[in-house]
BAROVO-82050 format. One record per atom (N, C-alpha, C, O): residue in one letter; x, y, z. Coordinates in steps of 0.001 Angstrom, whole numbers, plus 524288, in hexadecimal, padded with zeros to 5 digits. Each point is the difference from the previous one (the first is absolute). Example, Ala and Ser with C-alpha at 12.3 -4.5 7.8 and 13.67 -1.06 7.14 Angstrom:
A833867E9C681E78/A7FC86804A680000/A80384804B080000/A8040C7FFED80299/S7FA968042D7FA97/S80334804A68003C/S7FCFE80442802DA/S801FD80454800A9/
This chain:
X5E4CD5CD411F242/X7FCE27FDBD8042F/X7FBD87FC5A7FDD1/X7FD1F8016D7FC6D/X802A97FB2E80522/X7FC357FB877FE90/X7FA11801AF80343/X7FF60801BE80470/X7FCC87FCF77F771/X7FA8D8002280229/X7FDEF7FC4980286/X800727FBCD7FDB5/X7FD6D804068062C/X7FB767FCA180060/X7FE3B7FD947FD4A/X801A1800E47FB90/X7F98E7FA05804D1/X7FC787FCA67FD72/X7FD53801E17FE6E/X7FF107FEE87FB6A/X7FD088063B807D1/X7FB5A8012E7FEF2/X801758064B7FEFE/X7FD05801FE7FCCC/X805A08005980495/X8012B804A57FDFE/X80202801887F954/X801F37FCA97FD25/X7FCF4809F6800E5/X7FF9A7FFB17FBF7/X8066E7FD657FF09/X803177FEE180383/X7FDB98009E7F70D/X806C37FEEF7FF0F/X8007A800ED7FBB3/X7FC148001B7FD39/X8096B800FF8007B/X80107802AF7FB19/X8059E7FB897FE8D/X803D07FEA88029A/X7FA0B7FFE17F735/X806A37FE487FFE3/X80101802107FA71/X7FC7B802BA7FE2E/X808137FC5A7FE9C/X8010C801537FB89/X7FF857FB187FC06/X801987FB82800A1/X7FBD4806A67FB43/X7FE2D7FC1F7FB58/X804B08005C7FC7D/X801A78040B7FDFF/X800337F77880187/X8042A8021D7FAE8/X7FE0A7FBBB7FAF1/X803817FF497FCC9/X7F8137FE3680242/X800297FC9F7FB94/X7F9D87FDF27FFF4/X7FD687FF9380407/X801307FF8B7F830/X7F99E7FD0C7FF13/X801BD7FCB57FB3D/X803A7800D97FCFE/X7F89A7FAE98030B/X800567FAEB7FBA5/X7FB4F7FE588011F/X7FD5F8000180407/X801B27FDEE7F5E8/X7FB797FFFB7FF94/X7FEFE7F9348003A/X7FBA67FE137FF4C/X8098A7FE88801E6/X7FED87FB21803BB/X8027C7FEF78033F/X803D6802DA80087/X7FB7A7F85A803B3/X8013C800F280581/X806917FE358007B/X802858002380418/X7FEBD7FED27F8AD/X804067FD7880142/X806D68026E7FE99/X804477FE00800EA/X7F9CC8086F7FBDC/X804C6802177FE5C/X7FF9A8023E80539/X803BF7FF6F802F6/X7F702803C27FF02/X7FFDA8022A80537/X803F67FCAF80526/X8038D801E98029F/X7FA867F94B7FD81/X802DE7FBDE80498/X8057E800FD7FE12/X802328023C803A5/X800D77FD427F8C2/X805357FFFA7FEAA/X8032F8048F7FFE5/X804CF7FFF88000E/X7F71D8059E7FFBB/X80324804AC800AB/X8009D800E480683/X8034A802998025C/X7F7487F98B8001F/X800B2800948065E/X802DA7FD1D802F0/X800B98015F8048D/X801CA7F96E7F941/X802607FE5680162/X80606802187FF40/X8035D8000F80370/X7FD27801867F79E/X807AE803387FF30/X7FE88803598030B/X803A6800568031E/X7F8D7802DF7FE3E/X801358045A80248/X800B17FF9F8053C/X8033F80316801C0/X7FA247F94D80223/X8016A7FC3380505/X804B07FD6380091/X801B97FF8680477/X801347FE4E7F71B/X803C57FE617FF68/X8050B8040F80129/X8041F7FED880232/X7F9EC8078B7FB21/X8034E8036E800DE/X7FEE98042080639/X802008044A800D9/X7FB377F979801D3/X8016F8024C8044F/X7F9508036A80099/X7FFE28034D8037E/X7FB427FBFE7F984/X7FC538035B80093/X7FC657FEB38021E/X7FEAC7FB6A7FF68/X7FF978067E80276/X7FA147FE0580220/X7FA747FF797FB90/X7FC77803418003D/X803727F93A7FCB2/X7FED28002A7FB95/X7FAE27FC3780067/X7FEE97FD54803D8/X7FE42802F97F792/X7F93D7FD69800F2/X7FD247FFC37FA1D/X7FFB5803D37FD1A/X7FED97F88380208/X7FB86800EA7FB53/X7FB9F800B3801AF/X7FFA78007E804C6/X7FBAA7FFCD7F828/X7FB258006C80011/X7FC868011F7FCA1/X7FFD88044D7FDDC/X7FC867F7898011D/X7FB6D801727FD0F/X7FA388016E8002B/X7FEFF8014980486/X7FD367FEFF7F8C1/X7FC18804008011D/X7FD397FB3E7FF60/X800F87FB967FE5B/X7F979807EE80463/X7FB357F8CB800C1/X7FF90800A6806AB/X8039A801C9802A3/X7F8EC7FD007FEDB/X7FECD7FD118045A/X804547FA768013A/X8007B7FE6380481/X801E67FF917F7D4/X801F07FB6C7FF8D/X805D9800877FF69/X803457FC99800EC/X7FDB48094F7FD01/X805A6802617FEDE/X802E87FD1D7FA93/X804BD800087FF2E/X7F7A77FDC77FDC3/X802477FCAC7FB54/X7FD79803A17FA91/X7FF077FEBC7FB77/X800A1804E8806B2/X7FE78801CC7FA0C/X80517805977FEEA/X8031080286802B7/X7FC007FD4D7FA06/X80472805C57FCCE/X7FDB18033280070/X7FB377FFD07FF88/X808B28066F80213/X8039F7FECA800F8/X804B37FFC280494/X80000802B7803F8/X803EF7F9827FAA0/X802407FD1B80512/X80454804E98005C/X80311801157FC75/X7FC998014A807DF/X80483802A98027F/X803FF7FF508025C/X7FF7E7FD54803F7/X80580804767FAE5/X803737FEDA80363/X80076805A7804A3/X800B78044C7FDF9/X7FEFB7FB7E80640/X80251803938033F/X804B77FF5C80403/X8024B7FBC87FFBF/X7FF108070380316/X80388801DB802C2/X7FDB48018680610/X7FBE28027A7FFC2/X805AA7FCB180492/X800458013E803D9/X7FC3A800A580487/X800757FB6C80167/X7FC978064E8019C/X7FB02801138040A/X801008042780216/X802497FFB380439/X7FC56806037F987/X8010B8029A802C4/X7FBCA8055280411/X7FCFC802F87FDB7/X803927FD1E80693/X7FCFD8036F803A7/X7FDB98047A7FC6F/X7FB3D800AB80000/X80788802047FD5C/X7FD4B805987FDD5/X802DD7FF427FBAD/X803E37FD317FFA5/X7F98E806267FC04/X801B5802057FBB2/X804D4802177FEF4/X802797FE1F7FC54/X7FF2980505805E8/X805358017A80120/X804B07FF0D8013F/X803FF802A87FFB5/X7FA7D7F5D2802F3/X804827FCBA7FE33/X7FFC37FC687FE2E/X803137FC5580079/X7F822803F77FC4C/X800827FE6B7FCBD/X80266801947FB48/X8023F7FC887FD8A/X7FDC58083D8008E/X801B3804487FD9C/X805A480064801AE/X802AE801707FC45/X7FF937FDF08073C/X806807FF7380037/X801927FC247FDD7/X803907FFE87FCC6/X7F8C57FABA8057F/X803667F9E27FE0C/X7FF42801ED7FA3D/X8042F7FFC27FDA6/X7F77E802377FF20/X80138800A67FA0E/X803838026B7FF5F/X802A97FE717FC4E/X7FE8C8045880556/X806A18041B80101/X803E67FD4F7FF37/X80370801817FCFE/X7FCE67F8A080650/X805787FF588000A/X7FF727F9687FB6B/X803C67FD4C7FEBD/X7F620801A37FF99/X7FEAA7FBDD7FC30/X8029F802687FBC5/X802687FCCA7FD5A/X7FE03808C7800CC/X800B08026D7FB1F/X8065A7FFB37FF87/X802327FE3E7FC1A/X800FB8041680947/X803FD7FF167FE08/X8013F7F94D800B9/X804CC800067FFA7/X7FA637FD07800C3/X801FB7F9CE7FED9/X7FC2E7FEAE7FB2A/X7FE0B7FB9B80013/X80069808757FACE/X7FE937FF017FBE1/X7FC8A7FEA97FF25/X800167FC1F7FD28/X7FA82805E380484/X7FB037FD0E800F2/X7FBB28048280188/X7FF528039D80319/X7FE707F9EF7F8FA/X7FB3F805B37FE1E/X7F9BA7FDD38039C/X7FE867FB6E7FFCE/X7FF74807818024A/X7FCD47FEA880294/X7FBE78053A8013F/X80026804357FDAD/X7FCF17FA9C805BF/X7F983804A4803B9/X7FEB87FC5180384/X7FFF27FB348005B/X7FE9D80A118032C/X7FD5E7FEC280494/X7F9BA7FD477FDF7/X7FD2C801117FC43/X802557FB1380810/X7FAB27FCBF7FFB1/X7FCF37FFD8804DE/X7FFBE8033280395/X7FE1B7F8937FBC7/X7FB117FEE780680/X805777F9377FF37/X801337FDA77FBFB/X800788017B8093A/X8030B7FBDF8009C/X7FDB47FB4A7FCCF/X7FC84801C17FD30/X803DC7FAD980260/X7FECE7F9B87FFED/X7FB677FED580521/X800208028980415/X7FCB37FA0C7FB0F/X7FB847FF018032D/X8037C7FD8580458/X7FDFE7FE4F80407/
């Protein structure tokens, strides 16, 4: 279930880099493969390290905690987070 704007949200982190641009390229293959996928960096400005890649918007923890369920079996190591801003 997808969250709201302003409500809390949970997605799964599967990657950090410490510049912005391996982040953009793991979010883009992973969009490419069908995910709901996102970078992000830290700052007021979001340009500082480090740049995250995540996964998904989700309502509660708990599905968030499934989509990592089914991230693991398509080979992909990841944790629950606070979504993407």
């Amino acid at each position: 279930p997808a969250a709201g704007p302003r409500a809390p949200a949970f997605a799964v982190q599967v990657a950090a880099y410490d510049a912005p641009g391996g982040a953009a390229a793991l979010a883009a293959r992973l969009r490419a493969s069908g995910l709901d996928a996102a970078s992000e960096g830290q700052g007021p400005a979001g340009d500082q390290a480090p740049f995250r890649v995540k996964i998904g918007r989700y309502a509660t923890r708990a599905a968030a905690a499934a989509a990592l369920r089914d991230l693991r079996r398509r080979g992909l190591a990841g944790f629950v987070t606070a979504a993407p801003r």
